[in-house]
N, C-alpha and C positions, 0 to 999 in steps of 0.2 A: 881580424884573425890574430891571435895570439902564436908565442912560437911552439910548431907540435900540436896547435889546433886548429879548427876551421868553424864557418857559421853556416850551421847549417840553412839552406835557403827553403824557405814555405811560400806556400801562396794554391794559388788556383787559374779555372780553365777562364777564359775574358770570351765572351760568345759576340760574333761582330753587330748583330742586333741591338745593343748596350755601348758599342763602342767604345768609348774612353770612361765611361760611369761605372764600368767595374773597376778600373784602375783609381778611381777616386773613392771609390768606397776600403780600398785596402790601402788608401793613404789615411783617409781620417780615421778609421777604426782600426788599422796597424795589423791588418791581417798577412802583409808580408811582405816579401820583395822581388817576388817571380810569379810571371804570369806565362801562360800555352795559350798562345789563341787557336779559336778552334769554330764552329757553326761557320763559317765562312759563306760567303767571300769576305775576306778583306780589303777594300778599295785600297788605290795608294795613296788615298786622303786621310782613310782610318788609321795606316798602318805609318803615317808621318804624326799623325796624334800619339802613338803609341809611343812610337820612335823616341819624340818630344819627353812626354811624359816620363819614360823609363829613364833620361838622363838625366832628367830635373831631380827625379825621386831615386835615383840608384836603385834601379831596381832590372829585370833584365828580363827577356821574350822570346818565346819559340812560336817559331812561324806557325801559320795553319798546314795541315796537309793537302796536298793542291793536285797529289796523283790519283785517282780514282784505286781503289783495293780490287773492285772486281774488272777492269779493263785494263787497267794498267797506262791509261791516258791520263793527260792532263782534264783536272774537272770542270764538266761545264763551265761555272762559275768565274774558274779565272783561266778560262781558254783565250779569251778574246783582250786581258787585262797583264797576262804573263809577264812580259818585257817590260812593265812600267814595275810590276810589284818585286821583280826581281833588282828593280835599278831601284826604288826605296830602299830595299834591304841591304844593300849594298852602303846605301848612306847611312843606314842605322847600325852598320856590324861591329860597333862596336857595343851595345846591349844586345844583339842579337846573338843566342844559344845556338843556333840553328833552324831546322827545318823537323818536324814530323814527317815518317816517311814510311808507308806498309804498315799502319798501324795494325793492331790484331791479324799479322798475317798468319802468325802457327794457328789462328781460327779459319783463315783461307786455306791453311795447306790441310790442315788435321782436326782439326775436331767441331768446325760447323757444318753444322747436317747437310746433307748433299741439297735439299729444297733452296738451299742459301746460294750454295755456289755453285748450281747447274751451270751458270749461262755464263759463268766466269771463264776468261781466258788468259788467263796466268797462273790455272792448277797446272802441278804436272802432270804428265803423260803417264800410259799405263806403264810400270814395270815389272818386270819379271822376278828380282829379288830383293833384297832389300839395300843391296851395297846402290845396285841403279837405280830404285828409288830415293834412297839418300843423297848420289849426284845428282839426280833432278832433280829433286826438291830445292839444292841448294845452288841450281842453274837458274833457277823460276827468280829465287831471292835476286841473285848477283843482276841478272838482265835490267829486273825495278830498278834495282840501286844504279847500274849504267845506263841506264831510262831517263832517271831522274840527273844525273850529270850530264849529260847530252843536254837535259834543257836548260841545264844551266840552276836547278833548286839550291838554296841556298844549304850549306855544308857547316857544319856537319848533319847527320843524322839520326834521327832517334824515332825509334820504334817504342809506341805503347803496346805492353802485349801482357796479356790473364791469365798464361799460365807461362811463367818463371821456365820450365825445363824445355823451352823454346829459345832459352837466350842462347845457347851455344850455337843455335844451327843460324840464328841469326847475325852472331859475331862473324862466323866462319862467311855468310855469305858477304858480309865488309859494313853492315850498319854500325853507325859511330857510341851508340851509347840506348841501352835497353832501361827501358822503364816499368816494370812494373805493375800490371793496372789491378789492384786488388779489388776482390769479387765477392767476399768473407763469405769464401766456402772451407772446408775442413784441408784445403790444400795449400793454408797460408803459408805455414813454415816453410813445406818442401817448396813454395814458388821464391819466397825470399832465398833461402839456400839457393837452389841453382842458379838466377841472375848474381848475385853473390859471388859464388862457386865459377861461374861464365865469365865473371867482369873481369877475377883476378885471372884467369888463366890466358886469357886474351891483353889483360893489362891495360883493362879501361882504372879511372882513378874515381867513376862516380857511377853509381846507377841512379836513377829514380823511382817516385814512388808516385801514380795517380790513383786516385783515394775514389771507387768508383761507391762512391756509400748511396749518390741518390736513387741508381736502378739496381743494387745489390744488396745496399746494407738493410733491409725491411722493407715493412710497406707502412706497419704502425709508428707513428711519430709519437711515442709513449718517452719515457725517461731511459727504459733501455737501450731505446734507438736511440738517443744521444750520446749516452755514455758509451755505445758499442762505436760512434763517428770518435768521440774524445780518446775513446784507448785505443783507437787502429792510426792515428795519428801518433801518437805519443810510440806506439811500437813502432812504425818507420824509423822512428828516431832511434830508437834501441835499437834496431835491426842493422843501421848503416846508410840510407835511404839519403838520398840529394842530390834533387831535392826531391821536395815533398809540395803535393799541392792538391787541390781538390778536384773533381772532375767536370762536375755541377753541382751546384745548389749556392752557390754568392751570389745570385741573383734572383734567384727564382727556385721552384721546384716544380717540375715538370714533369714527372712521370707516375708511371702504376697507378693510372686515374686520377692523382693529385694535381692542382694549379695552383699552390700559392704564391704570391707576388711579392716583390723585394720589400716590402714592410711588413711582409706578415710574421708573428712571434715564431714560428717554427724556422723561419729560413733568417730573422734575427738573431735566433740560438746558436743556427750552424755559423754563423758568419763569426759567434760570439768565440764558440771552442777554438776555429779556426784563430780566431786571436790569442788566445792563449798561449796554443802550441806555439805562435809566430814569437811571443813574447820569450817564453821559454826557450827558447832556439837562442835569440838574441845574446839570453846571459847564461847561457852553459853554451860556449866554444864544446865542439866536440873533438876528443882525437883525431888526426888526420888517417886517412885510412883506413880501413874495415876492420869490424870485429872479429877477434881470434875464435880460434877453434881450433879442437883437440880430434873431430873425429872427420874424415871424408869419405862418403857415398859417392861410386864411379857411376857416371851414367855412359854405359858401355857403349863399344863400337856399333851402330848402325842401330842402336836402340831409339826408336821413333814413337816411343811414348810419351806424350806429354800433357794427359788427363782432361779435364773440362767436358764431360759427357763424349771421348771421343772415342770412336767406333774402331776402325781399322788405321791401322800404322804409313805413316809417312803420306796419306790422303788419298789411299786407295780404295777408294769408299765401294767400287764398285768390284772389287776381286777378295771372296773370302778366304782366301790365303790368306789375307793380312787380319784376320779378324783379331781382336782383344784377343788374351786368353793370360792363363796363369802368369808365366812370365809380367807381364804389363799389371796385372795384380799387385807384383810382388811389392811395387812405391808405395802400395798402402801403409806398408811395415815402417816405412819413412817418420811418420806420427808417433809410429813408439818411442822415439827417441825424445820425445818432448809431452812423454805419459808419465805419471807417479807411478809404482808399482802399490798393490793393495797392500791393508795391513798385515790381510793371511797367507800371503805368497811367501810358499818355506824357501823358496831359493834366496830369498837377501840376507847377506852376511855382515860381517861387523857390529862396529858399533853405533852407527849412524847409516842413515841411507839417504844419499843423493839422486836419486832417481827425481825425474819430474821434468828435469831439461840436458842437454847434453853435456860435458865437462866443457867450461868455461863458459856455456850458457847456449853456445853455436854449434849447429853441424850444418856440411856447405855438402854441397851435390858437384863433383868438378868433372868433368870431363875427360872421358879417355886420352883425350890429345895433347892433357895441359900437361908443361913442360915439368922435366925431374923436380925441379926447383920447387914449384907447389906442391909435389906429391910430399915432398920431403917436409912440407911445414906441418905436420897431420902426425898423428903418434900413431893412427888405426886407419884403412882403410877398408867398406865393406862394400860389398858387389851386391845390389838389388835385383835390379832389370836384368833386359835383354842385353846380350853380350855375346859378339862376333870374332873369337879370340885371334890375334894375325900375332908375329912374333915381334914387332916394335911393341906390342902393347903389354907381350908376356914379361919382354930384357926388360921392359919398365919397374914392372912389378917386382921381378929379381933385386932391379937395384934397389928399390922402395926396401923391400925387407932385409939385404944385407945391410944398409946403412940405419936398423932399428927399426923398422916398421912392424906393424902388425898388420896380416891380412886376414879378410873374412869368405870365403866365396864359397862357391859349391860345383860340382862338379860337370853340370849345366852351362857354366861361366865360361865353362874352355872349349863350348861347342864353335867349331869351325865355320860352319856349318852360316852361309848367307842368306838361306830360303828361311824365310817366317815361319813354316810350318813343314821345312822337310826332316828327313830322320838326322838322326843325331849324328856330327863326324866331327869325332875327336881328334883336338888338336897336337900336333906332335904325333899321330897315330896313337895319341895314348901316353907318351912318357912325358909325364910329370914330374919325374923323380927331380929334377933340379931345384923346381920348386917348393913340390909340395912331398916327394919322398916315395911317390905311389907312382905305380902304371897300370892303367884300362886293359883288360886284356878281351875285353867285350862289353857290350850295353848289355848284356842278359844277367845281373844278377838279382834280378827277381822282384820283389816288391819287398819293402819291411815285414815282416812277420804279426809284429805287432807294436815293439815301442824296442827303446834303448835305455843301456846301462851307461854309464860314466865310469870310466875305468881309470882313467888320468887326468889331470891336469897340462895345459899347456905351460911351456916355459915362460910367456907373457904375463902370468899373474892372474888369468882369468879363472874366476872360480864356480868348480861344479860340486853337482851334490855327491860325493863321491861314497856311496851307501854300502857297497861291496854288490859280489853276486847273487846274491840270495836279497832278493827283493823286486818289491812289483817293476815291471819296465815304468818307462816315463816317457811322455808323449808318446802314446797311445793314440796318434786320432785320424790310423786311416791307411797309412803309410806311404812310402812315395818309390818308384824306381830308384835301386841299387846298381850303379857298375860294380863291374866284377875287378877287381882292384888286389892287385900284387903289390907290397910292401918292401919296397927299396929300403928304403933307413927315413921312415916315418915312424911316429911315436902313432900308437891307435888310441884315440882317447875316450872312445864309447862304442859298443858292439852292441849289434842285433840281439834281439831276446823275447821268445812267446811265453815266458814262467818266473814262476818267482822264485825255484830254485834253478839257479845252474851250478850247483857246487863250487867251481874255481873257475879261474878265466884261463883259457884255454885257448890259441892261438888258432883253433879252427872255428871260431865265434869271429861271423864276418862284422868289418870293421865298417861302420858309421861317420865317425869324424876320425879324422887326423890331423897330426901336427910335424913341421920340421921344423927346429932351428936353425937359420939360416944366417949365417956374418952376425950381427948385434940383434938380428930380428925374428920374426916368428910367422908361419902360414898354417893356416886353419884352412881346411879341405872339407866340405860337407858332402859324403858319396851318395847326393840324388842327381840324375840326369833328369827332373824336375827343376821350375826355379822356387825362390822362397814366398810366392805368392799362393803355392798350391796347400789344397786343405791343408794335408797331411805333412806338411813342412812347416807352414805359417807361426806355430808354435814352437818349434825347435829354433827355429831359426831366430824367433823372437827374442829368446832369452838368452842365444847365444850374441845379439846383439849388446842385452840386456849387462852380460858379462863382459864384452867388452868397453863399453861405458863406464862399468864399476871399477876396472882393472886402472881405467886412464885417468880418474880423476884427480885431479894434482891442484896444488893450493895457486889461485886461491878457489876454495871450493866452498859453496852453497848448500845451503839444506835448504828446503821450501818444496811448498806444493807445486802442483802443475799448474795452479793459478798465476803464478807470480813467472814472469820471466823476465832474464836479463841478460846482459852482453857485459864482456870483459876486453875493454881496448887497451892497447899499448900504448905508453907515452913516454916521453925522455926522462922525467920526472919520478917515471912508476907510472905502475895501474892505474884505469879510471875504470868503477863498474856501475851501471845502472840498474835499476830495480826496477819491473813497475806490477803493479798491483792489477790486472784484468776484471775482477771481481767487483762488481758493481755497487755490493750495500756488505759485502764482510770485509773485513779487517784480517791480513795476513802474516805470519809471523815469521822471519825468516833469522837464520844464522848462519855470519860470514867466517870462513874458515880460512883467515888471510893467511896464516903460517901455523907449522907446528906451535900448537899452547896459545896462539893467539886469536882469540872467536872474538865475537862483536853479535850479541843477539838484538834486533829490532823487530819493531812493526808497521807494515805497512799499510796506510787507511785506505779504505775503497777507492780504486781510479789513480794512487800515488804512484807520481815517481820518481825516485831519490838517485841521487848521484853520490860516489862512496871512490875517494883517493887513497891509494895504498903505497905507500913509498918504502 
């Protein structure tokens, strides 16, 4: 480690069937220097090899998991073996990381199909709304984790888990450090963001990354499937991720009807990338600490959405009250943030368009509970999901925006309201005015007519198409519930409209968005008691995100497609930004916009990725 940097640590899962031969295989071919052991048992013969091993080669080991997921017992395997393999560990703590501990439990609580976890006894209990489903969910957590210290497992602990917006409920319940287990489905970004967005608010200093490519990333062993194992590796690394290791396949490949064996050319290949990336790590030190970012996503109070085919909220699988619905939709909009906008999209202004990734390259998903202090790192904050509004969370948001923030939400956001599916009960009775300049004076104001006009601009810099009245509405696609909304000292910055004439604007044209200026800051009010995942929002809301991304970008700033992504870390030095190329057989072109008058145009070759200091 260099000063202001770190090395970042790679490697894979070491399966006890192989015992110390995968560890020797990632010595002479330099695949890395951390291993998960995992297929267990581990005898305390294997695990004194290991031991051995890992101090000769500097290299370092997380236990196997030894609590069963669905009992919540110690597993068969090392029932009978416990006291000997916990007294091992104890001699080897000094290469020892810790323990695995509830791995894929946000799959025990929420989103594996109920056929999986009938017979499981450590779901929670039925609840009634969603605040007792949330403290039970995370009574089920805390009991494992005081389970597993009772027996004495070794500490700390670390959770593999597949979908990212699970890290918060698992920090809160006291696991020491969240890993990651990518699944390469279209919910990679938002799972990096929120462990990301989880770690800092809790003030872990690492997360992980398990690279689950051999029963997710395909099933064809073609050139795509390699390249798609080489660039989801190389993106941990731009993400923040360590370490970083593989899941399976250093030894074998073992699934989705395949068996190849530790010599065969396909699982030589992976073992080969896997070197690479290990190599790479080596001589680019990375900045210490996560990647910045400009924009933060609340994942609100008692929001128990955390995706992977999951059905109903907080793991009530068996009460439709909790069923999906719009709200829980609304994360998909998360992905816009890391979409280009097309050529013929009349809304992008200037002279250049940065669309493609977020400002600075990051947007993090943080948690309704993380301290002032993170909310304040974020120049924008936007509300997606579900959201349970109570008043620590509102004086949060207060301070957020008189100290220069910008907020994004909608009128949904401020529902009081703990039932998953009961009527709407607006928080404050309704007066908002503090914040956002308005008061509810009812849920009944109707549905959109047909689209909306843009009548102003907010004071943030976010820009609309501002056409006059006389012209067609815009977002047209459906419409969503209106409260009935009284105007304290809110700016209206687009009003209802079924025509293409309305002559002037006229103060009895009900108002759609609003704005107040707040201390240094700004709130943006969306008036649907809808969330932003519903038809007839999804568009609005999109572009009003779209507008806040374009408002924040600040140098240094990127032009590139949504091929190329990268991350921008802090160092004592100055900047350090990476690039990397996704794109398998094109060549991408980007340009860095380090300062005012100072660009830097490159190109990046299929699968690159370049490191770029800016002092």
């Amino acid at each position: 480690m260099t000063e202001g940097k770190q090395t970042v640590r790679v490697g894979g899962m070491s399966e006890s069937g192989y015992g110390i031969a995968t560890l020797e295989h990632f010595r002479n071919e330099k695949l890395g220097n951390y291993t998960v052991l995992f297929v267990g048992p581990w005898t305390p013969e294997k695990l004194r090899e290991i031991g051995r091993f890992c101090r000769k080669e500097n290299m370092r080991f997380v236990m196997d998991e030894m609590v069963n997921r669905l009992t919540g017992e110690i597993t068969g395997g090392y029932a009978t073996i416990r006291a000997e393999v916990l007294k091992t560990l104890s001699e080897y703590a000094d290469v020892c990381d810790g323990s695995l501990l509830m791995c894929e439990y946000g799959g025990l609580m929420f989103y594996w199909p109920w056929s999986t976890v009938a017979e499981s006894r450590t779901l929670p209990p039925p609840a009634a709304d969603s605040a007792e489903a949330a403290r039970n969910t995370e009574q089920r957590m805390r009991e494992a984790i005081a389970c597993a210290r009772a027996k004495g497992l070794k500490s700390p602990f670390i959770c593999i888990e597949a979908c990212g917006v699970a890290a918060s409920f698992l920090y809160r319940a006291g696991i020491d450090r969240v890993d990651l287990e990518v699944i390469y489905t279209p919910e990679l970004e938002r799972g990096y963001a929120a462990v990301k967005g989880a770690s800092l608010a809790f003030g872990k200093p690492y997360f992980g990354v398990d690279m689950a490519m051999v029963w997710y990333g395909g099933s064809q062993h073609d050139e795509l499937w390699a390249k798609r194992w080489r660039t989801s590796l190389f993106h941990a690394f731009l993400r923040g991720a360590d370490p970083i290791y593989a899941e399976h396949g250093v030894m074998d490949y073992k699934a989705l009807g395949k068996h190849y064996g530790t010599d065969h050319p396909q699982v030589r290949r992976f073992r080969s990338i896997l070197a690479e990336v290990a190599d790479y790590a080596s001589k680019h030190p990375r900045p210490t600490g996560f990647p910045e970012g400009a924009i933060g996503v609340i994942q609100g109070r008692f929001d128990g959405f955390t995706g992977a085919g999951q059905t109903h909220l907080w793991g009530q699988r068996k009460n439709e009250d909790f069923r999906l619905g719009a709200p829980d939709r609304s994360w998909e909009l998360f992905e816009r943030l890391y979409r280009r906008r097309s050529w013929e999209n009349r809304e992008k202004y200037g002279d250049a368009d940065f669309s493609g990734n977020p400002p600075l390259g990051q947007a993090d998903i943080i948690p309704f509970d993380a301290p002032d202090e993170l909310f304040s790192r974020y120049k924008a904050l936007i509300f997606l999901g579900r959201n349970s509004m109570d008043d620590t969370l509102y004086r949060k948001l207060i301070r957020f925006v008189q100290n220069g923030g910008q907020l994004l939400m909608c009128a949904a956001h401020l529902n009081a309201s703990v039932l998953p599916s009961g009527a709407y009960e607006p928080f404050r009775n309704g007066d908002w005015s503090e914040l956002f300049g308005v008061r509810l004076a009812g849920a009944d104001g109707g549905t959109l007519p047909c689209g909306i006009k843009f009548k102003a601009e907010p004071s943030c810099g976010w820009r609309f198409p501002l056409w006059s009245p006389n012209c067609d509405p815009k977002y047209t696609d459906g419409g969503f519930p209106l409260g009935k909304l009284e105007n304290a000292d809110a700016e209206v910055l687009a009003v209802a409209s079924d025509r293409f004439v309305d002559g002037k604007w006229s103060d009895a044209m009900q108002g759609v968005l609003y704005a107040k200026t707040l201390g240094r800051g700004c709130a943006v009010l969306v008036n649907s008691l809808d969330y932003p995942g519903a038809d007839g929002l999804r568009n609005l809301y999109g572009f009003l995100m779209d507008s806040c991304c374009e408002a924040n970008q600040d140098y240094p700033k990127v032009e590139c497609s949504d091929r190329v992504r990268f991350a921008t870390y802090a160092h004592p030095e100055g900047r350090v930004l990476y690039f990397l190329n996704t794109e398998e057989r094109l060549s991408q072109d980007v340009i860095l916009h380090a300062a005012p008058g100072r660009e830097e145009a490159f190109t990046l070759a299929p699968g690159e990725i370049l490191e770029k200091r800016l002092t």
